[in-house]
Each structure stands twice: as C-alpha cells, then as structure tokens.
VEXDREN-2710 file (C-alpha; in Angstrom, 1 decimal):
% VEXDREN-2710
k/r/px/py/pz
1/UNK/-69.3/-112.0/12.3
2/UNK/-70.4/-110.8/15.8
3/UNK/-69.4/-106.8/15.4
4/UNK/-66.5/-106.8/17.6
5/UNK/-64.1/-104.1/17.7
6/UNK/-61.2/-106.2/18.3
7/UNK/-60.2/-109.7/18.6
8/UNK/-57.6/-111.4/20.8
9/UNK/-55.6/-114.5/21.1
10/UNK/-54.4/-114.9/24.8
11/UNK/-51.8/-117.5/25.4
12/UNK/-52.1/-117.8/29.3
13/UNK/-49.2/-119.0/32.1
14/UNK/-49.6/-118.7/35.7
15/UNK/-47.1/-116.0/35.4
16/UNK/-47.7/-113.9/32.4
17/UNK/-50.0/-113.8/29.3
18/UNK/-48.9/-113.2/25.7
19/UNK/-51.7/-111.5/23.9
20/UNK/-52.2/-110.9/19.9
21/UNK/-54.9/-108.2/19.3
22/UNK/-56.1/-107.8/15.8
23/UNK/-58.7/-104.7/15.5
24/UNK/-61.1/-105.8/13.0
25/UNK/-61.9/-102.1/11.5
26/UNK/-58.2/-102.2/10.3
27/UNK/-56.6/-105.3/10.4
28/UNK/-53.9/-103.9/12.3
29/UNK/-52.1/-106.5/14.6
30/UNK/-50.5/-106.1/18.2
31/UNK/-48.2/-108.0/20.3
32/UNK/-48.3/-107.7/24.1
33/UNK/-47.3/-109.1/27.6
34/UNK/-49.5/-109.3/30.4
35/UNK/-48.1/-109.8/34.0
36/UNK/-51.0/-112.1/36.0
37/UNK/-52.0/-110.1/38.8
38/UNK/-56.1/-108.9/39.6
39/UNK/-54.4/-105.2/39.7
40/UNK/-52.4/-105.4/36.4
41/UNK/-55.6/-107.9/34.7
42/UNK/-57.7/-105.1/36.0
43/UNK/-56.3/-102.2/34.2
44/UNK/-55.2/-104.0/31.0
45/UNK/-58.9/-104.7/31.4
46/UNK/-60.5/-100.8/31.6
47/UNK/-57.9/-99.4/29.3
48/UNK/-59.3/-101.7/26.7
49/UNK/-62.9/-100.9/27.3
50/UNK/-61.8/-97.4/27.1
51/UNK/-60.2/-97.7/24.0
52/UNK/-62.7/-99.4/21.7
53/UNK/-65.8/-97.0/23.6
54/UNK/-67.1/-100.5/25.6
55/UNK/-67.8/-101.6/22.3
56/UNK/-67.5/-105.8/22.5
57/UNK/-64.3/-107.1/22.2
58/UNK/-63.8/-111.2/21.3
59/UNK/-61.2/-113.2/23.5
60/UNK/-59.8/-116.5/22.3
61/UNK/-58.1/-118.5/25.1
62/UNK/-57.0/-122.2/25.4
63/UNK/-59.1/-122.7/29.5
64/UNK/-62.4/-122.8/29.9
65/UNK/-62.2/-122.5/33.9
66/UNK/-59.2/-121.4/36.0
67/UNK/-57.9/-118.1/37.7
68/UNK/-58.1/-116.4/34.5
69/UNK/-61.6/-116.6/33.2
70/UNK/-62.6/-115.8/36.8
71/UNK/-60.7/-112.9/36.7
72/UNK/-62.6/-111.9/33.3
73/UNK/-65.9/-113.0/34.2
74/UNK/-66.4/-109.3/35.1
75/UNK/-65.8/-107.8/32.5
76/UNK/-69.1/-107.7/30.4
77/UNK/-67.6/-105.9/26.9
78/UNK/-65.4/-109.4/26.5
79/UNK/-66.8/-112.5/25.0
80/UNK/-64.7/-115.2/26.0
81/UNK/-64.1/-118.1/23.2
82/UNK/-62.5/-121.1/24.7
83/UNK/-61.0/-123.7/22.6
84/UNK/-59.6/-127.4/23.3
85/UNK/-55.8/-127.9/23.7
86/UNK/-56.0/-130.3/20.7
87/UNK/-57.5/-127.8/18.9
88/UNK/-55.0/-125.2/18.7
89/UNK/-52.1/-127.3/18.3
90/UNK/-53.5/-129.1/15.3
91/UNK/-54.3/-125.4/14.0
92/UNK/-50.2/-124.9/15.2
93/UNK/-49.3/-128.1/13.3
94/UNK/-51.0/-127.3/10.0
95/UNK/-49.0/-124.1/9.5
96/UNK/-45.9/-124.5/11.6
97/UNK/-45.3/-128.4/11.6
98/UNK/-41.6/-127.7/12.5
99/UNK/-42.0/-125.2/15.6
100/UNK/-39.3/-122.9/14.9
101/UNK/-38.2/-120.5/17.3
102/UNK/-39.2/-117.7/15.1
103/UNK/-42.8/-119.2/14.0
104/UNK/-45.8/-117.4/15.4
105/UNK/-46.9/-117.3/19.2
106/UNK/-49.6/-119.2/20.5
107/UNK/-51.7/-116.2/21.2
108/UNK/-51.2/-115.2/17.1
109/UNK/-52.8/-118.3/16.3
110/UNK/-55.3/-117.9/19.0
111/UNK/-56.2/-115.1/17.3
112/UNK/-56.0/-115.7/13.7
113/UNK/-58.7/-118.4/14.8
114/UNK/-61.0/-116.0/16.2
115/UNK/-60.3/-113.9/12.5
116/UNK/-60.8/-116.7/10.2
117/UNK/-63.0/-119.3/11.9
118/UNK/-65.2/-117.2/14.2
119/UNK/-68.9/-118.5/13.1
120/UNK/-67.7/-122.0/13.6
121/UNK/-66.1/-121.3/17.5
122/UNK/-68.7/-121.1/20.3
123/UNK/-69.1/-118.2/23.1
124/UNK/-68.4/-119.4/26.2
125/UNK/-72.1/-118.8/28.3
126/UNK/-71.4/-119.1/31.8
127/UNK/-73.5/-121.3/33.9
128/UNK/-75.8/-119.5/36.7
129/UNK/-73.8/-118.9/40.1
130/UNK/-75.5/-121.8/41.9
131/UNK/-74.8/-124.2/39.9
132/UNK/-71.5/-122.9/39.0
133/UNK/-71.4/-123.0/43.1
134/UNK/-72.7/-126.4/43.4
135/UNK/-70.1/-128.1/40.2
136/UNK/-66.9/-126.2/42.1
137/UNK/-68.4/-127.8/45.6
138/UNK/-68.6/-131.1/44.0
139/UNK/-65.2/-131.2/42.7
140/UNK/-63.1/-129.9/45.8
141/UNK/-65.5/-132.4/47.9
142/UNK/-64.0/-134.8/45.6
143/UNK/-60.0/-134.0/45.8
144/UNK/-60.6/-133.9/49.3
145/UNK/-62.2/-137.7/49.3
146/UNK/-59.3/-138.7/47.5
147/UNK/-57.2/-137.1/50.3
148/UNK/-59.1/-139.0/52.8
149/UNK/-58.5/-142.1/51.2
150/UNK/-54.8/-141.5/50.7
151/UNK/-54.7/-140.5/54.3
152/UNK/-56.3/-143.4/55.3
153/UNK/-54.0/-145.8/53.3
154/UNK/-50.3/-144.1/55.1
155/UNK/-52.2/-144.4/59.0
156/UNK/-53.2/-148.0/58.3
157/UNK/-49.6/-148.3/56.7
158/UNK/-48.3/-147.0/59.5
159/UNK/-50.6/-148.7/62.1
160/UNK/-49.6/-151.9/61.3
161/UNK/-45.9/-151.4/61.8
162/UNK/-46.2/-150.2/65.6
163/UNK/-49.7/-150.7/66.6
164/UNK/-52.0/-153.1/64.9
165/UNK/-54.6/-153.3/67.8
166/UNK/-56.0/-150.4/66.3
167/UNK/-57.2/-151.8/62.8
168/UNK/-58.6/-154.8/64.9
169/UNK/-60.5/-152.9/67.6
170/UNK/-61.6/-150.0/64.8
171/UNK/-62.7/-151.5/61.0
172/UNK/-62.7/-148.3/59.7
173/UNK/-60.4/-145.5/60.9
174/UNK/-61.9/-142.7/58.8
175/UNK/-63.9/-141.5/61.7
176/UNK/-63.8/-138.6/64.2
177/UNK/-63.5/-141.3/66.8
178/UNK/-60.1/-143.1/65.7
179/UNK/-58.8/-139.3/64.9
180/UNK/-59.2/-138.8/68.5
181/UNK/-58.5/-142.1/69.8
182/UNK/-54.8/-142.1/68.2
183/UNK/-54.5/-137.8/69.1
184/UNK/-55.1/-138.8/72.8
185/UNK/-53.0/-142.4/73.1
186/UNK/-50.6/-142.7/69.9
187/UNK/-49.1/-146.1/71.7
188/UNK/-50.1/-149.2/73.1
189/UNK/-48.1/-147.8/75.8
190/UNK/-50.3/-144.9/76.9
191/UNK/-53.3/-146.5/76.3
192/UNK/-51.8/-149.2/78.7
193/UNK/-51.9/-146.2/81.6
194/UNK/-55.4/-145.4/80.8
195/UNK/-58.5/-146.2/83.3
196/UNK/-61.0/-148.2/82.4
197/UNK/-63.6/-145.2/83.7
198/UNK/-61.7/-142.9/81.5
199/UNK/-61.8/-145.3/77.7
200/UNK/-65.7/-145.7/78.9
201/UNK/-66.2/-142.1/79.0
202/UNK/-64.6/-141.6/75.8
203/UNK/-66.4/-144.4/73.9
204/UNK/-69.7/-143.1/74.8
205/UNK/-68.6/-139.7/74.1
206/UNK/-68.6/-140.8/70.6
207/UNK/-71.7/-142.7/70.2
208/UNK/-69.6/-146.2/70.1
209/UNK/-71.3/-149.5/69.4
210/UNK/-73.4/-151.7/71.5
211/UNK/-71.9/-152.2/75.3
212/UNK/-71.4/-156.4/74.3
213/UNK/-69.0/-155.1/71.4
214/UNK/-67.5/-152.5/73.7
215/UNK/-66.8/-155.0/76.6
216/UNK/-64.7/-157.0/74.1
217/UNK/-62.9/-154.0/72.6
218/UNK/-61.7/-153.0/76.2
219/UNK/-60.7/-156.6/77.4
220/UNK/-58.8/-156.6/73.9
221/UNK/-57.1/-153.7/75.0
222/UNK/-56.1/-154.8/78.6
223/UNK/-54.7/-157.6/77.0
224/UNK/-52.8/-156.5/74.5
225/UNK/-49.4/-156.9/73.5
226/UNK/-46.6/-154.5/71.6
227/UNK/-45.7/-155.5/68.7
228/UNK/-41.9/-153.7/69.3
229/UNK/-40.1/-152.4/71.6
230/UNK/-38.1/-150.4/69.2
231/UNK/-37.4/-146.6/70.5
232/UNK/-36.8/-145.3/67.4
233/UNK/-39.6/-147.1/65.5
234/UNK/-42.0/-145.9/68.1
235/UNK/-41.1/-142.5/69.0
236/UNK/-41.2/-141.8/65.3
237/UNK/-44.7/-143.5/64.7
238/UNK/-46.1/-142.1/67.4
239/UNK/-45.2/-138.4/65.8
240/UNK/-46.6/-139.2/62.6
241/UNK/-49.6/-141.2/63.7
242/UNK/-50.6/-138.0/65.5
243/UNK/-50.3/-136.0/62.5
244/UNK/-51.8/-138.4/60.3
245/UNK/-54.9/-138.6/62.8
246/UNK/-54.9/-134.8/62.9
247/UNK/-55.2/-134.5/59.0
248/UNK/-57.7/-137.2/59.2
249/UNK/-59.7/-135.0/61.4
250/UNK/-59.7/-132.0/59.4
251/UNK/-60.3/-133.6/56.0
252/UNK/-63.8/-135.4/57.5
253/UNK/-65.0/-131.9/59.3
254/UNK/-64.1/-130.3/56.2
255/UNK/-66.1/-133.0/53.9
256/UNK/-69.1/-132.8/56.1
257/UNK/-68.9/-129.2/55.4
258/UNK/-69.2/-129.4/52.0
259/UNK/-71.4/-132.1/52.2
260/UNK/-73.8/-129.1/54.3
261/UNK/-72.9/-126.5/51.5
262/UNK/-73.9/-128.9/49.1
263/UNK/-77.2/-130.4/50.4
264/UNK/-78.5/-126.4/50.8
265/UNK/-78.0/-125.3/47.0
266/UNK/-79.8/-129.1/46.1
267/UNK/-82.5/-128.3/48.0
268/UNK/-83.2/-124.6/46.3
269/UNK/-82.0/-125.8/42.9
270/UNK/-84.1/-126.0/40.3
271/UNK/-83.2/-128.7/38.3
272/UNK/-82.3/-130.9/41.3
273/UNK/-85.4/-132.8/41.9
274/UNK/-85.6/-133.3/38.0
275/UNK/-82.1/-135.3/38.4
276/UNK/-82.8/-137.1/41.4
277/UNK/-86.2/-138.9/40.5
278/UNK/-83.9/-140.3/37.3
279/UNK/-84.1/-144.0/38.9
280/UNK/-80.9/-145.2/40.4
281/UNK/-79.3/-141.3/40.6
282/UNK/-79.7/-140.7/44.5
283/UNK/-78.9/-137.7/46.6
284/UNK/-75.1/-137.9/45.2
285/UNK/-75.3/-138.7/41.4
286/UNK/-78.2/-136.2/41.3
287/UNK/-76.1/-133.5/42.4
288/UNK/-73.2/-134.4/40.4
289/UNK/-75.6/-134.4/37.3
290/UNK/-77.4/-130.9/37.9
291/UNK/-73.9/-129.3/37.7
292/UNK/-72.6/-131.5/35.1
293/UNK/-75.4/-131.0/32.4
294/UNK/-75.6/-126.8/34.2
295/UNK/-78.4/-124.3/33.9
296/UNK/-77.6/-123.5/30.2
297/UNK/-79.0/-126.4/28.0
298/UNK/-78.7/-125.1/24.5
299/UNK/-75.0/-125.5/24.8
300/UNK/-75.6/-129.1/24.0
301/UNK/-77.3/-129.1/20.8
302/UNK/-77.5/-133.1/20.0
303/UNK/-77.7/-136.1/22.2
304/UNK/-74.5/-137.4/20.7
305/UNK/-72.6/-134.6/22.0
306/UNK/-74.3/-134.6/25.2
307/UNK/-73.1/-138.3/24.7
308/UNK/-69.5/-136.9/24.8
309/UNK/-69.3/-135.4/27.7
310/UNK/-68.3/-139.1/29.9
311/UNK/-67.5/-140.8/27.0
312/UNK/-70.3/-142.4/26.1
313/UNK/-70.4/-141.4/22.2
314/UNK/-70.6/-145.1/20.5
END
C-alpha cells in the first residue's frame, strides 16, 4: 500500500460532499460534511495538508471529470482514485442489499474501498493541459453542434408555417447569411418593400452564388406569394424567427471559434500528426483521437481495454 496518511471516501452532490476519512496509522474513522464552494473546498483542503505534515493523502470519489476534480487538481498531497458508478454500488449491494436508512454512507464505502482494495484501484494520472485543452474543446464543440442542429430543425419548423420561400431560395439555413437574411426581413412582407439595389448589395455582401442562380432567387422573391394572412400567426413567427436566426448566429461564430481554438493546439500537438496519417482519420477524427487515447499511454495496458473504450471489445 502507497504510504498514505489517510484515506477518504467522498460521496460528491453539486451542493455538499459527505466525506469518510480513515487515518491509516490508527484506523480511526471520521464522518464529515463539506459545503461545495472553491473557498470552503479550499480550506478543507490546507487544513488537511496541515494536519497529516503534506504527507499524501488517498481520495476515493465516484467522477472522474467535473467541478470537483478540477477543484482538486491543485492540490498535489491528494491522489485522486476514481471509480465507476457500477462499481460502488455493486460494492453497496454485496453488503447492504436492502439499503436501509441506517446502513453506511456512500463515502464509508468509498472509503472502505480505498482500505481494503487499494492495490487493485488505479490513480487517476491527469492528461497534459493541451490535450486535456483539446478533449474539453472537442466536446463543448460538440454540444454546441447538436444545438445548431436542434436550432436548425425549430427555424425550418417554423419557416414552413409562415414563410416557406426561405427553405426554397436558401438549401441550408445554417449559415451567417440566412441568420441575417431572416434578422433584417422576418416576413415575406418586408422583404416585399425591399429594393432590388438593396437585396443585391446584401447578397454580394455575403459571397452568394453565381449571378445566373442569384437572378432566379430575386425573381422568386418578386414573385412570391404569402402563404397567410393571419396576424397572429405572423406577428408571433416573425418574433421567434428573429430569435431563432439570432441563436443561429451565435452558435456558428461560436463553432468557428472553437473550430480556431482547436486547429492551433493540432498544429503544436505532438501526437496529432501521428493520428492524422491513420488512413481515413482526417483533420476531425484525428483530433478527436489525440484527446481520446491522451498524452498518458500506460493507462491502457492491453489492446482489449483500449478496445473498451467505444465498445469495441468482441
């Protein structure tokens, strides 16, 4: 066993932890409640290095990313053990099958896992900052694609109950140009009192297509009909196609933001240009693979549990 001067089981929540600390010179156990907050994580933090002399202190939590192991990331006397969801509560099951209100907390059992099964639970090691960097990138880049699509399903939704033209003149509406298109006429109607100088302007404003295809789009548009009349349907499409197309907007700037952030630590990363002359991975599978696999290789000790880590153990 690692010479730690204590060990802990932390049972985390967004607003408090429950902590178990066993000290291993004694045995003795302690039960405690930790409000989350960086001030009240900070000084739970120092009075335990103070305590135990900096000596290292072992920390058994259920997260292996999150709020909290960012917040302990600084703390170099703890050696964080993260274990699998499934994991604990089989542990639970096998000694409390019933769950009683009076059988032990999670962060007891947390614990009693650090004290009894230690040499078989792995220390979590950190991946470098970059590529730590480039896998957080990747996955906000990724909820934010998934916004873009959903935001792109309620405007064409939306379109085609008050003003269809737009999906015909415009195949894809997930561009800068459609944002601002629907921001500056949000009806048939206003389009209708727009110049034909003025819709030129705009169109090569935006790079649009060839001038054949953009002589067709504006005589589509001169010639268009509503498809209602409806006040209220229109007043109230007209509001939320403008938000819609505003959201739009800010989810593409802010993906080709990340997509910038994301490109710069590829280009210095060392591992990149391994991952991207793979045949078939490309610019965005390479990326996605140098944070997947991360900087510290011996975490993976066979190819079957490499295997694991998509599902691709047979």
């Amino acid at each position: 066993m690692a010479p730690y001067a204590a060990l802990i089981g932390l049972d985390w929540s967004d607003q408090k932890h429950d902590l178990c600390l066993i000290e291993t010179a004694s045995g003795k156990r302690e039960a405690s409640v930790l409000p989350h907050s960086p001030q009240t994580i900070d000084e739970w933090a120092t009075a335990l290095r103070a305590r135990y002399g900096g000596k290292p202190v072992a920390l058994c939590l259920e997260q292996s990313r999150g709020p909290l192991i960012y917040a302990l990331l600084k703390y170099d006397f703890i050696t964080l053990y993260p274990v699998n969801p499934r994991s604990l509560s089989r542990y639970r099951e096998a000694f409390s099958p019933s769950r009683h209100k009076d059988d032990p907390p999670d962060a007891a059992y947390l614990a009693e896992l650090l004290l009894h099964h230690l040499e078989r639970l792995r220390a979590w090691s950190p991946d470098d900052e970059q590529t730590r960097s480039l896998r957080l990138l990747i996955e906000h880049r990724r909820r934010l694609v998934g916004d873009r699509t959903r935001i792109s399903n309620r405007l064409t939704s939306l379109l085609k109950c008050y003003f269809p033209q737009v999906l015909e003149w415009f195949p894809d509406i997930r561009t800068e140009m459609v944002c601002d298109f629907l921001l500056r006429w949000p009806s048939l109607e206003a389009l209708k009192r727009v110049r034909r100088a003025t819709l030129l302007t705009f169109f090569r404003a935006h790079n649009s297509v060839r001038r054949e295809t953009l002589e067709k789009r504006l005589t589509s548009i001169k010639e268009a009909l509503p498809l209602t009349t409806d006040g209220a349907v229109l007043s109230s499409s007209i509001l939320m196609g403008k938000a819609l197309a505003a959201q739009m907007k800010a989810t593409l700037s802010a993906i080709r933001e990340f997509d910038q952030q994301i490109e710069e630590i590829c280009s210095v990363h060392q591992d990149f240009a391994l991952f991207k002359s793979l045949p078939g991975a490309g610019e965005v599978y390479a990326s996605r693979l140098t944070a997947a696999l991360g900087s510290d290789r011996k975490r993976w000790q066979s190819a079957d549990e490499l295997s694991c880590l998509r599902g691709w153990h047979r």
